[in-house]
PQR file with spaces between the fields and no chain letter, atoms N, CA, C, O and H, PARSE charges and radii, in Angstrom:
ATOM       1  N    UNK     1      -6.959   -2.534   10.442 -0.4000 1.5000
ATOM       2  CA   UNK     1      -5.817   -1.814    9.872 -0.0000 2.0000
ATOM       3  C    UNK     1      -4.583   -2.718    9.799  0.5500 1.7000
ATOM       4  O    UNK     1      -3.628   -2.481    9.060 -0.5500 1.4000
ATOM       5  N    UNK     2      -4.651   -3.526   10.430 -0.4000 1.5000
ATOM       6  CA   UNK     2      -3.419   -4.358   10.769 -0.0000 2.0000
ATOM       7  C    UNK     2      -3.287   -5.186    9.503  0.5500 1.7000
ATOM       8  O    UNK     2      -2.169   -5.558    9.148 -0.5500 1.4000
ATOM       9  H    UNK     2      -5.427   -3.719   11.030  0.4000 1.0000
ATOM      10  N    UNK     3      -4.266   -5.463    8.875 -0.4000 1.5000
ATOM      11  CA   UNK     3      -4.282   -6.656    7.787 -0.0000 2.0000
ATOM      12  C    UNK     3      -3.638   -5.927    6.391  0.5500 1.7000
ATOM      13  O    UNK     3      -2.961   -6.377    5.467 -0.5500 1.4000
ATOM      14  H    UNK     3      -5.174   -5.161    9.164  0.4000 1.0000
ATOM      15  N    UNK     4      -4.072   -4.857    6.632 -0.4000 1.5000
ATOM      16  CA   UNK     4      -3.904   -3.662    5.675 -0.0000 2.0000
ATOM      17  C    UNK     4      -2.342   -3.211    5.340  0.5500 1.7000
ATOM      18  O    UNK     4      -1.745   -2.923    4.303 -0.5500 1.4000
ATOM      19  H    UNK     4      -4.623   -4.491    7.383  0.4000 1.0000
ATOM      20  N    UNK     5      -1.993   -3.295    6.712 -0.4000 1.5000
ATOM      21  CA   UNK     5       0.049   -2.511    6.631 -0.0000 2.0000
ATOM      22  C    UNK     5       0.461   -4.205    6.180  0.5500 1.7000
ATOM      23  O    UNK     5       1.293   -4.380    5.289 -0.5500 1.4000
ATOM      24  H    UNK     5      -2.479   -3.529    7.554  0.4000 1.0000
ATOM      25  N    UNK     6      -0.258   -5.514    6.943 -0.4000 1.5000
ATOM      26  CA   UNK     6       0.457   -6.918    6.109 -0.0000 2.0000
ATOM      27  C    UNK     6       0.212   -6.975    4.980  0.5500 1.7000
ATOM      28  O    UNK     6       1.160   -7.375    4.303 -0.5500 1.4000
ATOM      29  H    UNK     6      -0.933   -5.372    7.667  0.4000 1.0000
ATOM      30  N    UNK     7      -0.804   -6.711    4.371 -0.4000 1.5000
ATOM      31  CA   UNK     7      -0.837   -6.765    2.388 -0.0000 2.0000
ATOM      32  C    UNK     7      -0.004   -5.817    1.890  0.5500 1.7000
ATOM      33  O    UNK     7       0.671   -6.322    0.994 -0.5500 1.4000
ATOM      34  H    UNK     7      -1.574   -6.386    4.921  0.4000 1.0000
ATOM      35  N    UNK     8       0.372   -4.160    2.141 -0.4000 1.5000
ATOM      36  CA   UNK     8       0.839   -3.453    1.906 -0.0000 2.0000
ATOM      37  C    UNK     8       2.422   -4.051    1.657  0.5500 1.7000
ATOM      38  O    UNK     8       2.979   -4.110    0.561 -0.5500 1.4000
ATOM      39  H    UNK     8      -0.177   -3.750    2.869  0.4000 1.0000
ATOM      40  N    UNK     9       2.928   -4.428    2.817 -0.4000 1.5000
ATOM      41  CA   UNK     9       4.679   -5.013    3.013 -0.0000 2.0000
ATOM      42  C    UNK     9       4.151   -6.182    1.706  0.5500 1.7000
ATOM      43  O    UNK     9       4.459   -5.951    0.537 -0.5500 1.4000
ATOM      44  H    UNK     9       2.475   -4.380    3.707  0.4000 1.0000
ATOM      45  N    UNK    10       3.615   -7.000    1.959 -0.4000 1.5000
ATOM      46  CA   UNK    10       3.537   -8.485    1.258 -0.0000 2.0000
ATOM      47  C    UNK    10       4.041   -7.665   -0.207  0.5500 1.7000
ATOM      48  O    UNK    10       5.178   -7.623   -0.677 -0.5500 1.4000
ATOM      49  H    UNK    10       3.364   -7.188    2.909  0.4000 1.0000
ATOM      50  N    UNK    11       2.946   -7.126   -0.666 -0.4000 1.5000
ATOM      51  CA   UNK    11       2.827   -6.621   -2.034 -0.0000 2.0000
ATOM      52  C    UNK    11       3.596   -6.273   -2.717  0.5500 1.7000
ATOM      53  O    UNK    11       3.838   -6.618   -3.873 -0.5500 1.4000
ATOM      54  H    UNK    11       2.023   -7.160   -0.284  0.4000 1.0000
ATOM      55  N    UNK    12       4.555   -4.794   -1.409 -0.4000 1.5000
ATOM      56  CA   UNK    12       5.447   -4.716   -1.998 -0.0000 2.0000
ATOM      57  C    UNK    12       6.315   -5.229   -1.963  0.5500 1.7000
ATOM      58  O    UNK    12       7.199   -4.424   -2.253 -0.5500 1.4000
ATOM      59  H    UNK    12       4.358   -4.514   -0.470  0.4000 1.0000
ATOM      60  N    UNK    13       6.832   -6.418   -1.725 -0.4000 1.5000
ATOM      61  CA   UNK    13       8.128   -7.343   -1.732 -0.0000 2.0000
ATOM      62  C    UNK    13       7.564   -8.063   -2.656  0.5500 1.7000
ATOM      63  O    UNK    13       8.498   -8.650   -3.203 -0.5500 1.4000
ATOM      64  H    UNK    13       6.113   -7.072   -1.489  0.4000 1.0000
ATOM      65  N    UNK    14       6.474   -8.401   -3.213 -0.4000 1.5000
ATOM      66  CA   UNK    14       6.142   -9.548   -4.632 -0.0000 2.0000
ATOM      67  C    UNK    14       6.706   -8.977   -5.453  0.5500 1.7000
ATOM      68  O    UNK    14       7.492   -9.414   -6.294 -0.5500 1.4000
ATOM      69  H    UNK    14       5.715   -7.924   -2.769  0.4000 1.0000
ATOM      70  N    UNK    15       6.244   -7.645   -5.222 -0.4000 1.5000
ATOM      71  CA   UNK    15       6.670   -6.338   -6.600 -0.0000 2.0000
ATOM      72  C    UNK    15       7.800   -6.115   -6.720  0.5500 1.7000
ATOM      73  O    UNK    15       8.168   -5.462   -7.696 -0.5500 1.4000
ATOM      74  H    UNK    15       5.606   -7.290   -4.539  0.4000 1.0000
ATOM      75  N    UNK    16       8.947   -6.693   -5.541 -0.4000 1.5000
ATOM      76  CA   UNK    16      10.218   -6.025   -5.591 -0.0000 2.0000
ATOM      77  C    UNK    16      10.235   -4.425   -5.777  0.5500 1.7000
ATOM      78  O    UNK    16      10.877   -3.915   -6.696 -0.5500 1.4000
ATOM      79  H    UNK    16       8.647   -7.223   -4.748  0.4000 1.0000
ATOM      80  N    UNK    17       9.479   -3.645   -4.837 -0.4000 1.5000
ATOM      81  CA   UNK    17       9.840   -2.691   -5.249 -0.0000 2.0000
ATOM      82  C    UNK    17      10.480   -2.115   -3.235  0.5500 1.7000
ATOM      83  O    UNK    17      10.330   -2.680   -2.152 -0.5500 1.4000
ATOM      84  H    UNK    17       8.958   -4.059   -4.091  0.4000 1.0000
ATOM      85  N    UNK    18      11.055   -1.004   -3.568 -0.4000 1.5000
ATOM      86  CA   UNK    18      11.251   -0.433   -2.292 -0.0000 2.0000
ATOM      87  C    UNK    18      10.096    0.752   -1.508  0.5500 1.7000
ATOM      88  O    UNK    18       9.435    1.553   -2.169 -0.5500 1.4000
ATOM      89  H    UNK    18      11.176   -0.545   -4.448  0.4000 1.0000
ATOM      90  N    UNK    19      10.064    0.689   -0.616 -0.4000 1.5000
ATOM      91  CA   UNK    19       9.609    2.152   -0.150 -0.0000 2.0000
ATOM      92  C    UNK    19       9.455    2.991   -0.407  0.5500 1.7000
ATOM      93  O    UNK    19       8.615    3.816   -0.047 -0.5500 1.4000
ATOM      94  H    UNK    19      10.601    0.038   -0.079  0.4000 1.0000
ATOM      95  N    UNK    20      10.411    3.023   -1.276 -0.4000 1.5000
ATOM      96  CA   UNK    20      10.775    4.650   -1.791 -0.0000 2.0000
ATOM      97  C    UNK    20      10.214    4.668   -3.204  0.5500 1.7000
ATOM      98  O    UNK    20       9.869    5.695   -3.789 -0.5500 1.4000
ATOM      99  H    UNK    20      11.093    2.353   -1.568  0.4000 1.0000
ATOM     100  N    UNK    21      10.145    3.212   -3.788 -0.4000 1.5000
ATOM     101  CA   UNK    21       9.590    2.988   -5.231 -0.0000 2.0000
ATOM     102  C    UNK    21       8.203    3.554   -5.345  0.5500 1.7000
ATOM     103  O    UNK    21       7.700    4.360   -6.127 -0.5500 1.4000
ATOM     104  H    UNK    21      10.425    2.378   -3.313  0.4000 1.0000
ATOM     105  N    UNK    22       7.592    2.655   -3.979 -0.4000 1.5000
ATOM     106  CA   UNK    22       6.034    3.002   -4.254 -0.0000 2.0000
ATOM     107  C    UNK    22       6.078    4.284   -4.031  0.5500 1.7000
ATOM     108  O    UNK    22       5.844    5.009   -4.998 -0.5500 1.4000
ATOM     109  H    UNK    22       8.001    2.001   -3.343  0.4000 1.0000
ATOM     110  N    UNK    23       6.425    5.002   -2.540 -0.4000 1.5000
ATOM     111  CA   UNK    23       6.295    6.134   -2.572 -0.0000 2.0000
ATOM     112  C    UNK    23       6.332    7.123   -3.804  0.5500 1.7000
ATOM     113  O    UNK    23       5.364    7.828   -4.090 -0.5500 1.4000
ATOM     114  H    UNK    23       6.615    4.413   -1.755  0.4000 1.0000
ATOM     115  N    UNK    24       7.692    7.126   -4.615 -0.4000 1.5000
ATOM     116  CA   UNK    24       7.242    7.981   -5.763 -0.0000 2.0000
ATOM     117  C    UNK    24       6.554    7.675   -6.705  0.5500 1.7000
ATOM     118  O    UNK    24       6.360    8.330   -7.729 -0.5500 1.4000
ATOM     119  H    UNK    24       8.478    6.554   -4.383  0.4000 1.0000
ATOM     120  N    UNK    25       6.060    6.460   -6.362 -0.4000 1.5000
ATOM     121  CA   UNK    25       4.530    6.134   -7.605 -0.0000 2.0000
ATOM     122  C    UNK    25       3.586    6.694   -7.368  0.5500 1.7000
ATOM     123  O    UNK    25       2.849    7.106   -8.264 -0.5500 1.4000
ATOM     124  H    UNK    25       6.218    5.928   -5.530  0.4000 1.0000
ATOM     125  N    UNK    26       3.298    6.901   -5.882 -0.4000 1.5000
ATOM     126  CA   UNK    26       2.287    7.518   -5.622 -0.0000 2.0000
ATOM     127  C    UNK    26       2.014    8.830   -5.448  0.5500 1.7000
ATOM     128  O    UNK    26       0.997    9.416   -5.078 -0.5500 1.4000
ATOM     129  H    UNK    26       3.896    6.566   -5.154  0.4000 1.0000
ATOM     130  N    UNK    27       3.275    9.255   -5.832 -0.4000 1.5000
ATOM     131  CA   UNK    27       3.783   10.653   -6.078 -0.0000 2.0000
ATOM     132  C    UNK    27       3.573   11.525   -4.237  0.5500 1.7000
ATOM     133  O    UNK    27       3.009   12.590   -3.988 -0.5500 1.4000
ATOM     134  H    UNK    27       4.101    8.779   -6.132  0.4000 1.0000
ATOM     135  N    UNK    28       4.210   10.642   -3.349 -0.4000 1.5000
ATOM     136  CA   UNK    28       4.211   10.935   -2.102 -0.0000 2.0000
ATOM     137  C    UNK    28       5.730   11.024   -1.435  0.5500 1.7000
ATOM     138  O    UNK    28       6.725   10.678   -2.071 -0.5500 1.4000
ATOM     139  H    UNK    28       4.668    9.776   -3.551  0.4000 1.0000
ATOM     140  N    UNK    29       5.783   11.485   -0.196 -0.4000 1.5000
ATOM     141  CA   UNK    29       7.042   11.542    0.406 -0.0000 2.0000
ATOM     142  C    UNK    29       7.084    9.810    0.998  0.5500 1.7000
ATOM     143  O    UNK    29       6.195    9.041    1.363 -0.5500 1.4000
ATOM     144  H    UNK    29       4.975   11.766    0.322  0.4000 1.0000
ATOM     145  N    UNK    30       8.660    9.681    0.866 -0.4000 1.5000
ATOM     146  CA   UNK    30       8.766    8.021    1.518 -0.0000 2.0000
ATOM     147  C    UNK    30       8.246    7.948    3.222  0.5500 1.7000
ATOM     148  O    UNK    30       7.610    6.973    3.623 -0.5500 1.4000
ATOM     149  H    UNK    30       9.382   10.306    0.569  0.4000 1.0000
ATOM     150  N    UNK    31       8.557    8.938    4.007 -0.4000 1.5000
ATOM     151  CA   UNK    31       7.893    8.650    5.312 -0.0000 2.0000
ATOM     152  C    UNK    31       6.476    8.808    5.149  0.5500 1.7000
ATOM     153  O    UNK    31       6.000    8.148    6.073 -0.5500 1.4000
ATOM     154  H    UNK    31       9.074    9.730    3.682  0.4000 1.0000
ATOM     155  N    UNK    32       5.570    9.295    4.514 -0.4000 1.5000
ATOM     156  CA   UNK    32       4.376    9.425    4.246 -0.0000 2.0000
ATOM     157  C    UNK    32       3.880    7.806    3.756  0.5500 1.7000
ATOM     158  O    UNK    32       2.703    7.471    3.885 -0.5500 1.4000
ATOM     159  H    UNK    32       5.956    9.831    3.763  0.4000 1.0000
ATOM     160  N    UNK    33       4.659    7.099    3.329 -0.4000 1.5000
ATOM     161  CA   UNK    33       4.260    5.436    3.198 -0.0000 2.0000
ATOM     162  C    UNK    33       4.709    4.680    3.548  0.5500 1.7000
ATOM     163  O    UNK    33       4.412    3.547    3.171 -0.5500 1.4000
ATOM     164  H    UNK    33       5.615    7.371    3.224  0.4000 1.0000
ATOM     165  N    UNK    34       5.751    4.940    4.540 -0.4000 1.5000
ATOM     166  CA   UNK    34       6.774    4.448    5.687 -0.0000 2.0000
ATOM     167  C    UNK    34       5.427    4.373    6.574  0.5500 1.7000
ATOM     168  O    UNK    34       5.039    3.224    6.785 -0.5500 1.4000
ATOM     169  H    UNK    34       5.992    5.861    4.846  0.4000 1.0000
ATOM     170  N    UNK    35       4.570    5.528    7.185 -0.4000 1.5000
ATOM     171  CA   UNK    35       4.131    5.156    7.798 -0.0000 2.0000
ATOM     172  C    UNK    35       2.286    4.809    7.808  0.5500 1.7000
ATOM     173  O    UNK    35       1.493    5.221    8.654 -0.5500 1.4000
ATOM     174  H    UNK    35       4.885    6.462    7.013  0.4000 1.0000
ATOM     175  N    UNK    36       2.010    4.054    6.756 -0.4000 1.5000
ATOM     176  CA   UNK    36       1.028    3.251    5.790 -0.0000 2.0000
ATOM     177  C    UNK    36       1.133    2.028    6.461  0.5500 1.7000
ATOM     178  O    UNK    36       0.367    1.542    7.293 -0.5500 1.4000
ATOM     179  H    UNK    36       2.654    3.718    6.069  0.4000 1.0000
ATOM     180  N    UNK    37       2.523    1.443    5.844 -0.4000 1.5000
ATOM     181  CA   UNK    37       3.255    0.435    6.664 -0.0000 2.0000
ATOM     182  C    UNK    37       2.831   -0.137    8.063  0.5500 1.7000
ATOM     183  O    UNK    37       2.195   -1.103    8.484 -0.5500 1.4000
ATOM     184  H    UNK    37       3.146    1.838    5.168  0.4000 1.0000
ATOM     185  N    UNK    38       3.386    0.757    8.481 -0.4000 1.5000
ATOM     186  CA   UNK    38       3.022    1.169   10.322 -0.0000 2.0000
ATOM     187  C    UNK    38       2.038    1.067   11.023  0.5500 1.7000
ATOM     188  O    UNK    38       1.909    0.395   12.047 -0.5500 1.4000
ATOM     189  H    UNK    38       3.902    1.542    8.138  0.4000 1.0000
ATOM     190  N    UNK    39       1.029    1.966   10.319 -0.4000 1.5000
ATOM     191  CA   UNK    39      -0.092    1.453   10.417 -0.0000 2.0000
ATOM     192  C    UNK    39      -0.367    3.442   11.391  0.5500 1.7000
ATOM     193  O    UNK    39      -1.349    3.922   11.957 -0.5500 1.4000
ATOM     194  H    UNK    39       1.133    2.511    9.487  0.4000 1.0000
ATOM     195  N    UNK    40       0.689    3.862   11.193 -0.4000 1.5000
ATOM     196  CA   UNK    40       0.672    4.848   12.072 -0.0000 2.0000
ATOM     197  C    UNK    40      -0.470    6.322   11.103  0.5500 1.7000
ATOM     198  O    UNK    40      -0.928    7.329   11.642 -0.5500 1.4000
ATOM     199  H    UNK    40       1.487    3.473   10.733  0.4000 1.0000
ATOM     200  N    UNK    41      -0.606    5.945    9.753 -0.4000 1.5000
ATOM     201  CA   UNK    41      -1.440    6.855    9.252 -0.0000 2.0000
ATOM     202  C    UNK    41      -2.046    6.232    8.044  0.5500 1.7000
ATOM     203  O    UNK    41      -1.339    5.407    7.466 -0.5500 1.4000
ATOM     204  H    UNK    41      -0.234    5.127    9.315  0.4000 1.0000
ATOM     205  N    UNK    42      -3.702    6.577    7.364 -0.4000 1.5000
ATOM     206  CA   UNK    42      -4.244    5.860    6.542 -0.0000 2.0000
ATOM     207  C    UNK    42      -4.376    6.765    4.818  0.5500 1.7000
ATOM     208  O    UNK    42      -4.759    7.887    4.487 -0.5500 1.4000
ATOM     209  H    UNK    42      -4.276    7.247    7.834  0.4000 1.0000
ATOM     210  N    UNK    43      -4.101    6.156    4.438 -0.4000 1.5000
ATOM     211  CA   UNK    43      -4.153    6.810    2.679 -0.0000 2.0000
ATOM     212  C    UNK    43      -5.583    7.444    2.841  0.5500 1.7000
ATOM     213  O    UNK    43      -6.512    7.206    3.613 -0.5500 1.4000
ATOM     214  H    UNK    43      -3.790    5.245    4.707  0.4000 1.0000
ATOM     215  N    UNK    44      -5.387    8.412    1.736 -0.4000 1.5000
ATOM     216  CA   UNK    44      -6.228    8.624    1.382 -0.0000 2.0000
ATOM     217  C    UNK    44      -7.173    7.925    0.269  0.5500 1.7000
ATOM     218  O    UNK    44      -6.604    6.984   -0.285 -0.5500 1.4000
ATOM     219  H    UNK    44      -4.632    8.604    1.109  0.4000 1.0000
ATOM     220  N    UNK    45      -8.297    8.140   -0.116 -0.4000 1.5000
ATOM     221  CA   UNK    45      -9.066    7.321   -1.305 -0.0000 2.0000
ATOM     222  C    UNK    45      -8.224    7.007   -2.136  0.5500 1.7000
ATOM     223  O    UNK    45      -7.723    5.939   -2.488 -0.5500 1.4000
ATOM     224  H    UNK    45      -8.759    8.905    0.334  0.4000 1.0000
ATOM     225  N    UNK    46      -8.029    8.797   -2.630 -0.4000 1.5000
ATOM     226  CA   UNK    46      -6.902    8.486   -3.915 -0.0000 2.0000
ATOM     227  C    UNK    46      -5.646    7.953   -4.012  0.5500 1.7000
ATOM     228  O    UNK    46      -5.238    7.550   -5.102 -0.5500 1.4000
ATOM     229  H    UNK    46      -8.435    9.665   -2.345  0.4000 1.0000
ATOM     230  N    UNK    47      -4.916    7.890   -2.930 -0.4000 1.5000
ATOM     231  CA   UNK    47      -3.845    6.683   -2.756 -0.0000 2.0000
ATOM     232  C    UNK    47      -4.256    5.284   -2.849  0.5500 1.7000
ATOM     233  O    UNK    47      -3.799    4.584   -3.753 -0.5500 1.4000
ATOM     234  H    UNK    47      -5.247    8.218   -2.045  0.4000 1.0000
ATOM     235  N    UNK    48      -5.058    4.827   -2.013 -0.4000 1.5000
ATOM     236  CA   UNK    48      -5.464    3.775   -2.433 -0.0000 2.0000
ATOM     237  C    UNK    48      -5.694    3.061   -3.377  0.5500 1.7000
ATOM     238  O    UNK    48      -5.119    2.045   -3.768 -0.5500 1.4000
ATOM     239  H    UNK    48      -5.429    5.396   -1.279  0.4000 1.0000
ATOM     240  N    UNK    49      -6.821    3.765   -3.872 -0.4000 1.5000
ATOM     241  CA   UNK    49      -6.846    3.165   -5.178 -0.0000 2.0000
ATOM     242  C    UNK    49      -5.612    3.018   -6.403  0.5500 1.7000
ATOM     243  O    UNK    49      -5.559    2.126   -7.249 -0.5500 1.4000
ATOM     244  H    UNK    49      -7.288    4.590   -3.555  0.4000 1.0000
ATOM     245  N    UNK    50      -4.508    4.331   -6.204 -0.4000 1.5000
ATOM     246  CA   UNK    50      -3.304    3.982   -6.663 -0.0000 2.0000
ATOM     247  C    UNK    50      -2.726    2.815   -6.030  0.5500 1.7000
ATOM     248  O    UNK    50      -2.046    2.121   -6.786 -0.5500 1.4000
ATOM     249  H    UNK    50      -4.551    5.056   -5.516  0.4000 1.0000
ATOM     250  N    UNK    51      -2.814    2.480   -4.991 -0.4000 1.5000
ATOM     251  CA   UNK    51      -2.287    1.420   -4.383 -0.0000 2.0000
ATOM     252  C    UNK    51      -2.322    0.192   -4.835  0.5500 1.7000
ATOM     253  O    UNK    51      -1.340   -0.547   -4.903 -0.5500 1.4000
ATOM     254  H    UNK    51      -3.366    3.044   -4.377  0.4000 1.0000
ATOM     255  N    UNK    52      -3.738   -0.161   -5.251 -0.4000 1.5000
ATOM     256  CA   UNK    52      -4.448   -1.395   -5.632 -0.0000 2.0000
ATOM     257  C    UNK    52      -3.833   -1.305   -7.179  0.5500 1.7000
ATOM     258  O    UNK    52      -3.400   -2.402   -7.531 -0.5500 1.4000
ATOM     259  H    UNK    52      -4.536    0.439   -5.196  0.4000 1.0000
ATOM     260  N    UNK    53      -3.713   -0.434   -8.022 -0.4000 1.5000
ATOM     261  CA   UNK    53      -3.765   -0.143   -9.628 -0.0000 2.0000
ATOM     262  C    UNK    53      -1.987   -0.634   -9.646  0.5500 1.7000
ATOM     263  O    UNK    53      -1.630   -1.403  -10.538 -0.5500 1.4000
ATOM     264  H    UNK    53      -4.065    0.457   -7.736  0.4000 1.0000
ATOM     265  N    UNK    54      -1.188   -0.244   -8.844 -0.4000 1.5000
ATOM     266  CA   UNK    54       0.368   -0.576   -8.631 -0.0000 2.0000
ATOM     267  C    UNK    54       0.455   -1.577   -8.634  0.5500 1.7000
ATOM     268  O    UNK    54       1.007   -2.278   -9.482 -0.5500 1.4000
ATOM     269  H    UNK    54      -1.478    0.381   -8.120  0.4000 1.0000
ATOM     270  N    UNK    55      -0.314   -2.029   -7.241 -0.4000 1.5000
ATOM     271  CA   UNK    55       0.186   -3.658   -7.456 -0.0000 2.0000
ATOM     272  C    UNK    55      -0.976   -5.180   -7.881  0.5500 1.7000
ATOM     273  O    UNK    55      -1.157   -6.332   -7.487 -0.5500 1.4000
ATOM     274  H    UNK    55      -0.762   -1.459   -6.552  0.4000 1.0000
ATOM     275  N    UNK    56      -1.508   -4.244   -8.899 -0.4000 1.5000
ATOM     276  CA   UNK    56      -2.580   -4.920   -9.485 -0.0000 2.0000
ATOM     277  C    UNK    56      -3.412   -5.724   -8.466  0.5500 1.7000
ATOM     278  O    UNK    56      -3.012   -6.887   -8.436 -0.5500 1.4000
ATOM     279  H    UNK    56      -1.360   -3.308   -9.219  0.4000 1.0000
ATOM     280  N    UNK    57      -4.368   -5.507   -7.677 -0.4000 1.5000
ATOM     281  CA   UNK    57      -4.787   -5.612   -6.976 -0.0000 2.0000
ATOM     282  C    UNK    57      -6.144   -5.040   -6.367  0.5500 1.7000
ATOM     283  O    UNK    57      -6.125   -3.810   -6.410 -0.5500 1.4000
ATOM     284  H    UNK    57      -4.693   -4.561   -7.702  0.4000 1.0000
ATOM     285  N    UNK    58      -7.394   -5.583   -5.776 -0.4000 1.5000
ATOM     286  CA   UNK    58      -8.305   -4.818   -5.514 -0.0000 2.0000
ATOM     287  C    UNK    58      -7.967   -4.411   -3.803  0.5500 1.7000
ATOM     288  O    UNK    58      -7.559   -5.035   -2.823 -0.5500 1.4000
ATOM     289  H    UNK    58      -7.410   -6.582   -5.740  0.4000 1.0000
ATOM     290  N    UNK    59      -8.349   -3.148   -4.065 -0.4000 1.5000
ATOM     291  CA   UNK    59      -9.076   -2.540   -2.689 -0.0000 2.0000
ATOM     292  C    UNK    59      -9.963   -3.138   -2.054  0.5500 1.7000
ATOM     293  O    UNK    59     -10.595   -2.106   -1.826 -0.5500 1.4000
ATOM     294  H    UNK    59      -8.681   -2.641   -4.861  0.4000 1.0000
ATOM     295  N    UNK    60     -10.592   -3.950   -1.543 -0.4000 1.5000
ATOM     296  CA   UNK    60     -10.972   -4.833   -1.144 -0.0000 2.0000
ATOM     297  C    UNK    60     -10.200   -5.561   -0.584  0.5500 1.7000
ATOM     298  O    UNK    60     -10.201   -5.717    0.637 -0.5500 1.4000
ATOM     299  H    UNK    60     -10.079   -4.788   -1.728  0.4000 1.0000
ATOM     300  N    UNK    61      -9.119   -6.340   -1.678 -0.4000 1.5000
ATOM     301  CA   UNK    61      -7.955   -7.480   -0.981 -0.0000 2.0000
ATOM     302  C    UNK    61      -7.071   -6.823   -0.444  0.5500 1.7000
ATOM     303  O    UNK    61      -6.400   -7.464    0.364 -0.5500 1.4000
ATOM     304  H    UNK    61      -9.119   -6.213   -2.670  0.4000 1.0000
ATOM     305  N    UNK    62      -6.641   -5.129   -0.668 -0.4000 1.5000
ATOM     306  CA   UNK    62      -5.706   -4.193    0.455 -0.0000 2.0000
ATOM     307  C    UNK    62      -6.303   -3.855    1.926  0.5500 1.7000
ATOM     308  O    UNK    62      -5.608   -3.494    2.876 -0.5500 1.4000
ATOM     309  H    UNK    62      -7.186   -4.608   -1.325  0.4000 1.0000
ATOM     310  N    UNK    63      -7.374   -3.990    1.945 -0.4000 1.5000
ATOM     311  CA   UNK    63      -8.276   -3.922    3.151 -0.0000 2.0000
ATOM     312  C    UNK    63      -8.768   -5.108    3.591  0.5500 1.7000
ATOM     313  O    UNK    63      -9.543   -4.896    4.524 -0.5500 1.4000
ATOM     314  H    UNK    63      -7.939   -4.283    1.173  0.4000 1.0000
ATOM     315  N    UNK    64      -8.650   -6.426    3.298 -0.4000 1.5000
ATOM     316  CA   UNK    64      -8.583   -7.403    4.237 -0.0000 2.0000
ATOM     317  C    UNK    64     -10.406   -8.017    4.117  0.5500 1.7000
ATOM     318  O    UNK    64     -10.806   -8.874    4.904 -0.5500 1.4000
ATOM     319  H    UNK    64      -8.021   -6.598    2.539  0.4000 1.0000
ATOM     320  N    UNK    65     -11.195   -7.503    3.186 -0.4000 1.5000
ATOM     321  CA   UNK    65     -12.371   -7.601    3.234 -0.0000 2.0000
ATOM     322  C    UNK    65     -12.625   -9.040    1.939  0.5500 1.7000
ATOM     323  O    UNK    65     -13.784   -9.407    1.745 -0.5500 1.4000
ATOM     324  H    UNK    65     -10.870   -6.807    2.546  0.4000 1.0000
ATOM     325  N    UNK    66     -11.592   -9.656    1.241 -0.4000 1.5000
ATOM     326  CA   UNK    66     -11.658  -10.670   -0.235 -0.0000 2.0000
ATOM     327  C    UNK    66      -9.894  -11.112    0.423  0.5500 1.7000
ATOM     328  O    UNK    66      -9.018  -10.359    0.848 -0.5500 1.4000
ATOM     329  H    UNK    66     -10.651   -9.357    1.399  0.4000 1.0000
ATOM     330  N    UNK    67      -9.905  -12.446    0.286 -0.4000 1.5000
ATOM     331  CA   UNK    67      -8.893  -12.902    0.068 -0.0000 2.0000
ATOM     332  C    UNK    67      -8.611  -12.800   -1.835  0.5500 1.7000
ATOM     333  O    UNK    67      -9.437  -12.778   -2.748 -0.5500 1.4000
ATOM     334  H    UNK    67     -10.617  -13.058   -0.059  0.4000 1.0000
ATOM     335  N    UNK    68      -6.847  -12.751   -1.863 -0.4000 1.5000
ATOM     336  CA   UNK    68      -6.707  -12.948   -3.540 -0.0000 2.0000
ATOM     337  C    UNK    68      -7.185  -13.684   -4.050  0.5500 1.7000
ATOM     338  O    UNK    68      -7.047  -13.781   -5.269 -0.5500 1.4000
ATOM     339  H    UNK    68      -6.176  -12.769   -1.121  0.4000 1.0000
C-alpha cells in the first residue's frame, strides 16, 4: 500500500493538480482522497481505474506491480 499513496502524491504533483482537483474528478469528497494518500483507506475498483485514466497511467504502475 505504501508504494501506492507514493505514486498517488507523485502523480498528482506531475499533473499539477490539487487534492481537491482529483477528488472532484473522481467525483468524491476531498477527505475521501486525502485519505488514499494516507494510506488510511483503499479505492474502490472503480476509482481506480479512474485513477489510472486521470493520470494516464496503468493500474498496475498505481499499485507498484510495473515500473513506468
Amino acid at each position: 500500500m505504501k508504494i501506492f499513496c507514493e505514486r498517488l502524491i507523485e502523480q498528482r504533483k506531475i499533473n499539477k493538480m490539487t487534492q481537491r482537483q482529483v477528488a472532484e474528478a473522481l467525483k468524491i469528497k476531498q477527505p475521501s482522497y486525502i485519505r488514499y494518500e494516507k494510506g488510511d483507506a483503499q479505492p474502490s475498483l472503480e476509482s481506480l481505474v479512474a485513477l489510472a485514466n486521470l493520470f494516464d497511467v496503468s493500474v498496475d504502475y498505481l499499485l507498484g506491480r510495473v515500473e513506468y
